[in-house]
BASE-249819 format. One record per residue (C-alpha): x, y, z; residue in three letters; residue number from 1. Coordinates in steps of 0.02 Angstrom, whole numbers, plus 50000, padded with zeros to 5 digits. Layout:
BEGIN
{atom {X,Y,Z},ALA,NUM}
...
END
This chain:
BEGIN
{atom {43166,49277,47418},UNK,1}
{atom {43352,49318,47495},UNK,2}
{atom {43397,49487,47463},UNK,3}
{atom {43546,49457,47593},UNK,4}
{atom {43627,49298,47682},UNK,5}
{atom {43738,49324,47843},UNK,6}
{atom {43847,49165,47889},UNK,7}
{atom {43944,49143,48056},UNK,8}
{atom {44093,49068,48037},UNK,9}
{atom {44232,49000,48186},UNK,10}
{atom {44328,48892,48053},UNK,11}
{atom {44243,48732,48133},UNK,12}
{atom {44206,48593,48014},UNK,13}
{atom {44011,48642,48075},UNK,14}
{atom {44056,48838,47998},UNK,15}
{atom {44133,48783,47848},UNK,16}
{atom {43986,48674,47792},UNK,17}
{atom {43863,48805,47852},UNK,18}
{atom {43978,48930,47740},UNK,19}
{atom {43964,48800,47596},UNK,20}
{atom {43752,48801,47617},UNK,21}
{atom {43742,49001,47623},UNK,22}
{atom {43856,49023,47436},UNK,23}
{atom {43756,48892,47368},UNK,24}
{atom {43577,48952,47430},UNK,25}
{atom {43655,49162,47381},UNK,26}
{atom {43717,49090,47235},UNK,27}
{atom {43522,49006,47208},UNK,28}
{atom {43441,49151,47253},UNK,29}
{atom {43583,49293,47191},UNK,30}
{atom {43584,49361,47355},UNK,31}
{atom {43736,49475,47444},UNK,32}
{atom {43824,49354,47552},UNK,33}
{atom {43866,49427,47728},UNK,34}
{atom {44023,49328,47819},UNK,35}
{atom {44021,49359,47998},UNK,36}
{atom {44159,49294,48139},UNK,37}
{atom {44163,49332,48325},UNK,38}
{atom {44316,49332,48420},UNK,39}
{atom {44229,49282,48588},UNK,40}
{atom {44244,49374,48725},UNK,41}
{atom {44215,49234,48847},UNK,42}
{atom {44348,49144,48812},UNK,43}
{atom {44469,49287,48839},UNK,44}
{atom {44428,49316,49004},UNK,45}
{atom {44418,49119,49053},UNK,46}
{atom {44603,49124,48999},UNK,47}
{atom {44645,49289,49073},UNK,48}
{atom {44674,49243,49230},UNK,49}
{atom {44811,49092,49162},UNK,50}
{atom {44914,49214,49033},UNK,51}
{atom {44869,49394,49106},UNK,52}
{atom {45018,49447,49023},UNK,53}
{atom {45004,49386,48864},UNK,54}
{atom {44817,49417,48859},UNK,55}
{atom {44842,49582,48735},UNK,56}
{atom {44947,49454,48622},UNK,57}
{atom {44814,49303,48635},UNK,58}
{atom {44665,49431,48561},UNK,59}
{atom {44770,49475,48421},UNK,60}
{atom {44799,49297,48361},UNK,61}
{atom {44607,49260,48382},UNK,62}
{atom {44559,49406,48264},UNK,63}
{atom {44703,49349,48128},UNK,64}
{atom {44625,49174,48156},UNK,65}
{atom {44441,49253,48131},UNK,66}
{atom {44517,49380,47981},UNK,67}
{atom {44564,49210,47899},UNK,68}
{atom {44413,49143,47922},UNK,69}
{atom {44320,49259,47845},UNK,70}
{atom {44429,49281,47725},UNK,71}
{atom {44426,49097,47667},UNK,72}
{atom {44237,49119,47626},UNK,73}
{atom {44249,49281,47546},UNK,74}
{atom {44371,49201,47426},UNK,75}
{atom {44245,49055,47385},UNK,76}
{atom {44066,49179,47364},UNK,77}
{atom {44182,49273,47237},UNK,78}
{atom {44231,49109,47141},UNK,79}
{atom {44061,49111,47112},UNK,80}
{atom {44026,49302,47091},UNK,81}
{atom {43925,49333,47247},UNK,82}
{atom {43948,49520,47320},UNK,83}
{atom {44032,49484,47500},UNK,84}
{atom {44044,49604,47649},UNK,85}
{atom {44137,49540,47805},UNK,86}
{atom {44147,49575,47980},UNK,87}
{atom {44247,49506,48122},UNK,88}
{atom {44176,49583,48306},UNK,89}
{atom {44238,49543,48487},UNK,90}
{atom {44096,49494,48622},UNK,91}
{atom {43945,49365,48619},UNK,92}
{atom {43935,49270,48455},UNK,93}
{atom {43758,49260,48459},UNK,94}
{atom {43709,49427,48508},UNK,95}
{atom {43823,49490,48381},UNK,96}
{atom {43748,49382,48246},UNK,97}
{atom {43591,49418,48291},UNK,98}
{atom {43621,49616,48288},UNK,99}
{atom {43724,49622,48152},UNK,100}
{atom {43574,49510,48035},UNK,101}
{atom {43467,49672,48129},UNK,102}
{atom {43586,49794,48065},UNK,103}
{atom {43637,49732,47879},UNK,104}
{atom {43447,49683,47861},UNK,105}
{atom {43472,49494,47813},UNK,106}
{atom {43335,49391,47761},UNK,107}
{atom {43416,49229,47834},UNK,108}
{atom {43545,49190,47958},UNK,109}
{atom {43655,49026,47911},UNK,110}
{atom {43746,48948,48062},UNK,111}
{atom {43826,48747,48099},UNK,112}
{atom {43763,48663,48236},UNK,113}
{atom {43918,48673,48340},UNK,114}
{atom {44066,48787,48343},UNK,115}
{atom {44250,48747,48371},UNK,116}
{atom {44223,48706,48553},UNK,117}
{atom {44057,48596,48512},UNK,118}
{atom {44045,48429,48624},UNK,119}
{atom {43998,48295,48512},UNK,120}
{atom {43859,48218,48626},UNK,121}
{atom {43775,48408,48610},UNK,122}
{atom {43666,48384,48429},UNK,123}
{atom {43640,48580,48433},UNK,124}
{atom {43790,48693,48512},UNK,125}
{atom {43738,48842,48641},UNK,126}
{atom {43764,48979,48507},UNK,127}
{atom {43659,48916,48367},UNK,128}
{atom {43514,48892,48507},UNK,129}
{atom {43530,49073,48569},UNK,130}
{atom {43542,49136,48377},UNK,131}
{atom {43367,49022,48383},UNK,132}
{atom {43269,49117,48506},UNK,133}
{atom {43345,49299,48491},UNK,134}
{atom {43334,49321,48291},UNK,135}
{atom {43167,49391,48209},UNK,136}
{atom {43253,49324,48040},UNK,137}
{atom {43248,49140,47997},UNK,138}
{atom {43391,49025,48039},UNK,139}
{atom {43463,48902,47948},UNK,140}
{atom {43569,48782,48041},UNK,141}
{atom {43691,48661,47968},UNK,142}
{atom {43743,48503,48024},UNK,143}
END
């Protein structure tokens, strides 16, 4: 039914479950597992104008940070002998999940309901909504 999973990750408790759903439902289905983290561009340039200096510095530690990330769940799928490919992009975390799904031609899109800047009171954060309306694959969000 699931030839190929991609999973977003931002290391968010939200992420990690939604990492844990996509190995078990690849595992279920012996699907490829894609892992997928977006260094956001947004942020960046809200703190740009705080640490212009130290911007350069600021994006590296936010791709380590996503590397890890992605790394983390690629280390789990291969505990249980899923075939992972990972990406880590810079820009809008939705659009890029919803054009990379496009590009690696993913049967299902996994997501959490809120990222690492998710406000409690919100039951369903911005990017998971956006994922929502601009994917042509089915989404499966995670709370």
């Amino acid at each position: 039914m699931f030839k190929k999973i991609l999973v977003a990750t931002d290391g968010s408790k939200y992420a990690e479950k939604a990492v844990n759903y996509a190995i078990g439902l690849a595992e279920a289905f012996k699907s490829e597992l894609v892992v997928l983290s977006v260094v956001e561009q947004s942020q960046l340039e809200r703190l740009e104008p705080y640490a212009k200096d130290s911007i350069g510095e600021i994006r590296e530690k936010m791709k380590i940070k996503a590397n890890q990330f992605v790394d983390e769940a690629e280390k789990k799928a291969k505990v249980k002998g899923l075939k992972v490919t990972k990406f880590v992009l810079e820009g809008d975390p939705a659009e890029l999940v919803v054009d990379q799904a496009e590009r690696d031609g993913a049967d299902l899109i996994v997501v959490g309901t809120r990222g690492s800047t998710g406000v409690q009171r919100v039951s369903v954060g911005s990017h998971a909504i956006r994922i929502v309306r601009w994917s042509k694959r089915p989404v499966f969000i995670v709370r």
